[in-house]
N, C-alpha and C positions, 0 to 999 in steps of 0.2 A: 768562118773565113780562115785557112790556111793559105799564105803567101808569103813567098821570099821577102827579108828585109837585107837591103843591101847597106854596110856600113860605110863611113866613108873612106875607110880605106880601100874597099873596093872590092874585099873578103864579101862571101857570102854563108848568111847564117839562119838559122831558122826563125820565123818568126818569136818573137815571147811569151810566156807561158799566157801574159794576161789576155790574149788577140786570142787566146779557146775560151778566158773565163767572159771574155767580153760576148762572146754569143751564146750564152745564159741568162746575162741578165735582164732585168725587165725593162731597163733603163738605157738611154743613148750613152755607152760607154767611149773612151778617145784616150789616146796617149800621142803627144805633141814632143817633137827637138824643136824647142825657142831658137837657136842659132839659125838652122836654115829654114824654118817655119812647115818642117814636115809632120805628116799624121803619121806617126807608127802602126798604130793600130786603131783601126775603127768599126763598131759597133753595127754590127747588122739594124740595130733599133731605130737609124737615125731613117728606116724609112717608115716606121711607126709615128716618128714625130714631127720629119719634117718633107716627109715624101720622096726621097732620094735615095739613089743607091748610095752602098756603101762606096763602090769605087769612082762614082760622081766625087763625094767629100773629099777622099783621099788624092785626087787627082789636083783638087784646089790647096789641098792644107791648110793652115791656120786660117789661110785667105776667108775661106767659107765662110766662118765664125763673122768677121767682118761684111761681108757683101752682102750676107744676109740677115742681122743686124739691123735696127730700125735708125736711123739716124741719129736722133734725140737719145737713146740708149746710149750710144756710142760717144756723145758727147758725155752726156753722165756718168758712164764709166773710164774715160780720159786717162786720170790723174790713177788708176789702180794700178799697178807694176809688181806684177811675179820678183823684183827685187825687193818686196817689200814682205814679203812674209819671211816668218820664222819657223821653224822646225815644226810640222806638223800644222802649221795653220791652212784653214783655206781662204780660197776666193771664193763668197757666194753670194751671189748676184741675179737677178731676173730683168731679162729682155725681151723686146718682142723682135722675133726671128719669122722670116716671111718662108711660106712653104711652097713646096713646089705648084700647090692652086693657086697660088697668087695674096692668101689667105696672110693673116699676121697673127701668131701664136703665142702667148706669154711661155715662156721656157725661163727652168730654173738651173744654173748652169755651179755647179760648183770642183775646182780646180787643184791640185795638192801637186808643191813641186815633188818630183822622186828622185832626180838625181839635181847635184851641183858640179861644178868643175873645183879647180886647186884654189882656186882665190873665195869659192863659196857664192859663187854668182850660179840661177838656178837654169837649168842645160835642159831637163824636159820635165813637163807636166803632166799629170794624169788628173780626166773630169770626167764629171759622170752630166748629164741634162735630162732633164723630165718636162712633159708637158705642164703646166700647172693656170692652165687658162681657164679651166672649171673653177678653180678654187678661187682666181682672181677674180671671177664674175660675182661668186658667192659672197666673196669680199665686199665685193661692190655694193653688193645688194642689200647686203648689213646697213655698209655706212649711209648710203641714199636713206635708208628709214631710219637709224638713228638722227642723221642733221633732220630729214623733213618733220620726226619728234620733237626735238628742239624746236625749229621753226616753230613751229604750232603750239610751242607750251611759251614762247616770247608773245606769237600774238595774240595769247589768251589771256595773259597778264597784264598786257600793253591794253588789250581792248576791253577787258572785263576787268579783273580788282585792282588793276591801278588808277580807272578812270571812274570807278565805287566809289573807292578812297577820294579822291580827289572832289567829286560829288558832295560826300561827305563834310570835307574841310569844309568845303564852301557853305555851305548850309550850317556848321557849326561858326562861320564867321561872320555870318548873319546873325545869328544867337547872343555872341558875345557882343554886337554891335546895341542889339534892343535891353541884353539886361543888365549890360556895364550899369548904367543910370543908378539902378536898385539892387541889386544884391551881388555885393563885394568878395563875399566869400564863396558865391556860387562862380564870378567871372574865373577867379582861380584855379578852380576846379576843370573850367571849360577849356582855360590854356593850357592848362598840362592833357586833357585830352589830344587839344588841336596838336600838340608837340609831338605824343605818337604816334597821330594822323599822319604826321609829314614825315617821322623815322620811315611810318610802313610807306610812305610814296617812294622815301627812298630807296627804302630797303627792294619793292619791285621794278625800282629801275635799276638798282643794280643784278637782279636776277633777269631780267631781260640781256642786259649785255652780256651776263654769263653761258648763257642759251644763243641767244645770236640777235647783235641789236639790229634793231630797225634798218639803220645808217647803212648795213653791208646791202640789205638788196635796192633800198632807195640813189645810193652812189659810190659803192665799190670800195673795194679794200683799202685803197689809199687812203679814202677821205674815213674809213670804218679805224684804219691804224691810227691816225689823225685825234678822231674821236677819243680811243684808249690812253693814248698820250695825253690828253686836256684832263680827260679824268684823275690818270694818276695824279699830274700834278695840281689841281684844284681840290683834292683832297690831302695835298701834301704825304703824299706816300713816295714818289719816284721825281726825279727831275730825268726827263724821258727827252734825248733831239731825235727825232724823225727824220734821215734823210731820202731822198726815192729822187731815180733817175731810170724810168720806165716810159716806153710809146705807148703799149697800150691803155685803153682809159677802163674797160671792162673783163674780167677775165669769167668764166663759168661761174655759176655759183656755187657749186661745188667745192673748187679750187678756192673762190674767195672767201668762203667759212673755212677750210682748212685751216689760209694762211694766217686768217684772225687769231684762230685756235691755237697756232705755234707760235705766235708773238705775244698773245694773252699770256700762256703758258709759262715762256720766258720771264716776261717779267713779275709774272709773279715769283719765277726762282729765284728772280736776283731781289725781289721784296723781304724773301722766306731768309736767304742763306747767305747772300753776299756779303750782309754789313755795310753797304753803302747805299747814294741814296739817287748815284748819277747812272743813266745806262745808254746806249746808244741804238738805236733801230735805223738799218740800211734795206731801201728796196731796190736793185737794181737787175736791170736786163741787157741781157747779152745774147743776141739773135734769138732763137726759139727756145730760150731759157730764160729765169730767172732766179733770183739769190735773195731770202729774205736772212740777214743777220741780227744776233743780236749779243751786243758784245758791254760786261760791265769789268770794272777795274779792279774786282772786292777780292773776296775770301780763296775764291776759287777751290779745287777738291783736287784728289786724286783719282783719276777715274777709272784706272784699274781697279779701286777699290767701289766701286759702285755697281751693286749688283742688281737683278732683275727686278728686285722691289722698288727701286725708285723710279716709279708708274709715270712722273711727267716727263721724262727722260725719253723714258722709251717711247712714250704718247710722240710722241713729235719725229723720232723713228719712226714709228709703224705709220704714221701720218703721211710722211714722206715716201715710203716704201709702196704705200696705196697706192699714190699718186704718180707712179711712175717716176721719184726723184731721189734724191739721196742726202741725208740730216749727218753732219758730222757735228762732234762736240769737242771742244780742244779748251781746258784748263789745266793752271799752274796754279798752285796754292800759292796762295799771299799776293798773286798777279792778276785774278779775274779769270772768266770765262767768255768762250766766245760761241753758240751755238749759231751753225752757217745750214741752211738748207735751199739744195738746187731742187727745180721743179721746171717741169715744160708749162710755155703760154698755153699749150692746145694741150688737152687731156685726151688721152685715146677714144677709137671712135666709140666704142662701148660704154663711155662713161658718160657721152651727153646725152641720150634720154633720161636718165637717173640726174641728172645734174637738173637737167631743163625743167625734172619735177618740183623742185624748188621754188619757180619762178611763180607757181599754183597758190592761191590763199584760198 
């Protein structure tokens, strides 16, 4: 694509060097002015990805980005503002962007401002987008057999050696019943058995919840959050308030093993590192979204300094990131931490056969 760029002063001048490099590469390339929402330069690729000519895009300007844009995306990424990066940083984000068939495509869009004005406010942006709705299916298809693993290794524990065990006690507390009478030293013996009987019932009840309790496919995440809350504090490990202000009563199953998994997660962080002993857990919904928080008053970290090894951090990232939503983390040392994660009620339409296999024993 060679075409006049007219500036606004009214001079005319030749296209930029990067409107030749952009019809090389393999990728939807774009160069945007934020002021008056024009495309400088657009990418021959964008009808590789989304079925349109280039001068279709260019005719709408940043507009496109938006109209074609899935709703719930758009809400999700809201709060993002090209004022907020810093030199060299980018925007990268994935949404689903509907195609010229009608079709809805995950695309991965990532944005770098190139110039500012005198005050440091950013004037235009350069991004590049790629298809990446292969990789998101693959994605998928991971986690659907990872949870439906889990699943299956809770009801194997729950139906099989926790209900051995429990067999067991029973049958040893029959025992101790007929030989209390006569041998004193053997009843001894039988109790400190019965005592590890009951550690190991414990002990697989608490590996059931770790895998995925009962509770989340018998009555949903609220009454499954509910549950982890009574645990904690019945074991005196957290004093947990629960609060939720949600319409819906059911979400996917999918979606409600996730959101156990990021609230599980949490507090075990604030068990691990906080140094206290209070935490707070928020469900709330706000049109085709919702917010699950979780916020304690403790130790808090620095989080620039927290790099890719800290695995339940990022678990709750890439948790969100599956799911079409977005996990921020915001602590202050000596103030607490607050992990906040949005997520849509309805999962894309690709994700409920994979979800609905859950609902299978």
């Amino acid at each position: 694509m060679d075409r006049e760029v007219r500036p606004r002063d009214g001079t005319t001048s030749r296209p930029p060097v990067c409107s030749v490099l952009f019809e090389h590469l393999p990728v939807f390339a774009y160069s945007a002015d934020l002021l008056d929402k024009r495309l400088l330069c657009v990418g021959k690729r964008v009808a590789d990805l989304l079925g349109y000519d280039a001068s279709d895009v260019t005719s709408q300007g940043l507009k496109f980005f938006e109209c074609h844009t899935h709703p719930n995306d758009l809400v999700r990424h809201r709060d993002w503002s090209y004022a907020d990066l810093g030199e060299g940083e980018v925007i990268d984000r994935e949404c689903r962007m509907r195609h010229h068939d009608g079709r809805w495509r995950w695309v991965r869009r990532r944005e770098v401002v190139t110039e500012r004005d005198a005050s440091g406010a950013p004037t235009q942006i350069l991004g590049i987008a790629e298809d990446v709705t292969e990789r998101k299916l693959s994605e998928r298809h991971l986690v659907r057999h990872h949870e439906r693993l889990l699943q299956l290794l809770a009801y194997d524990i729950h139906d099989g050696l926790v209900q051995d065990i429990v067999g067991a006690q029973m049958a040893l507390e029959t025992v101790i019943e007929c030989v209390a009478p006569i041998e004193a030293d053997c009843v001894q013996e039988l109790i400190l058995l019965r005592g590890l009987l009951r550690k190991a019932i414990g002990e697989g009840r608490r590996m059931i919840t770790t895998l995925r309790p009962m509770i989340i496919d018998e009555m949903g995440v609220v009454e499954a959050i509910n549950y982890l809350v009574a645990e904690e504090q019945s074991i005196q490990r957290l004093n947990v308030t629960f609060v939720h202000d949600v319409e819906f009563d059911r979400l996917a199953p999918m979606l409600e093993g996730m959101v156990f998994r990021i609230v599980q997660e949490s507090l075990s962080n604030v068990r691990r590192h906080a140094g206290v002993q209070d935490a707070e857990v928020r469900l709330q919904q706000t049109g085709s979204m919702f917010q699950i928080q979780i916020e304690d008053r403790g130790a808090g970290f620095d989080i620039s300094q927290i790099g890719d090894h800290h695995f339940g951090l990022e678990g709750i990232r890439e948790r969100a990131r599956l799911l079409g939503g977005k996990a921020t983390i915001h602590s202050v040392v000596g103030q607490g931490t607050i992990v906040s994660v949005m997520l849509p009620i309805e999962l894309p339409p690709e994700w409920h056969e994979e979800s609905s296999s859950l609902n299978e024993r």
